[in-house]
C-alpha positions in Angstrom: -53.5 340.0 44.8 -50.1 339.9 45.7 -46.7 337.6 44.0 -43.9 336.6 46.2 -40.7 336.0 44.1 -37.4 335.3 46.0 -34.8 334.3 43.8 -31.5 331.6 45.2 -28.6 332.0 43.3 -25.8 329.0 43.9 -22.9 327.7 41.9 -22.2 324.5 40.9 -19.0 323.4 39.4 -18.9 325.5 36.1 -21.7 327.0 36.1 -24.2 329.0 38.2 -28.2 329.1 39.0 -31.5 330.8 39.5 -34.0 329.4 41.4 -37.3 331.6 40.9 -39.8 330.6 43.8 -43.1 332.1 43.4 -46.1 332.0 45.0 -49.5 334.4 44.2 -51.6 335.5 46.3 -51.4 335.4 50.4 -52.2 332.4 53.2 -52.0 328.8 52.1 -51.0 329.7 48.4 -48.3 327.1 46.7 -44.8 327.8 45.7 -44.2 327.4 41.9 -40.6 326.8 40.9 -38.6 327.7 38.1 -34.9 326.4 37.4 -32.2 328.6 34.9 -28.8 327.6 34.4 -25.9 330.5 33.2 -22.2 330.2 32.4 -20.5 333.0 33.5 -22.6 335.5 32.1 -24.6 333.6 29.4 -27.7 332.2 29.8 -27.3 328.5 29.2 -30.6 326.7 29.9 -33.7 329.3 30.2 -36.0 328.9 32.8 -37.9 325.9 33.1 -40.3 324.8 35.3 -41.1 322.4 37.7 -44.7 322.8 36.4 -45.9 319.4 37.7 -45.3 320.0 41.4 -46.5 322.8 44.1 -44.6 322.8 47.5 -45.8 324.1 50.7 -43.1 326.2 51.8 -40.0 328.5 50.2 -37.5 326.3 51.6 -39.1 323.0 50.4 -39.2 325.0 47.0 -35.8 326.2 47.0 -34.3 322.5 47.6 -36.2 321.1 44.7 -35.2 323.7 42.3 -31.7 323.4 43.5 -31.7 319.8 43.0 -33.1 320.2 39.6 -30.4 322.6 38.7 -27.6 321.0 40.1 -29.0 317.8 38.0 -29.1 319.7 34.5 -25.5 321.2 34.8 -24.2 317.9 36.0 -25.7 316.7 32.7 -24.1 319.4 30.8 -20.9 318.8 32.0 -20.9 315.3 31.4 -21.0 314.0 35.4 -23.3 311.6 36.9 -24.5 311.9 40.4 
């Protein structure tokens, strides 16, 4: 058995993101998603997961975990979107 893992890596305003997309196996396997948040070099927020939700394809997984991430640091740096 076989694990894809790409990681995205973005900024948003302060801070900066990982989004882990991995899927097991080959074929018609779902993409699990996990989100972490760093400040410059610190972790900030370890990695979470989007544990209720399984997405079809990378690029539907990597614009959920982005959007999850660019929620949580607009949280920590007290903006509202």
């Amino acid at each position: 058995m076989s694990t894809e893992n790409p990681i995205y890596m973005n900024d948003h305003g302060a801070h900066h993101y990982a989004v882990h997309c991995q899927r097991h196996g080959v074929g018609e396997q779902p993409w699990t998603v996990y989100v972490e948040v760093f400040r410059e070099k610190e972790l900030v927020l370890p990695m979470r997961s989007l544990d209720d939700q399984a997405f079809q394809s990378y690029e539907e997984a990597r614009q959920a975990g982005a959007a999850v991430a660019e929620q949580l640091i607009n949280q920590l740096e007290g903006r509202t979107r």
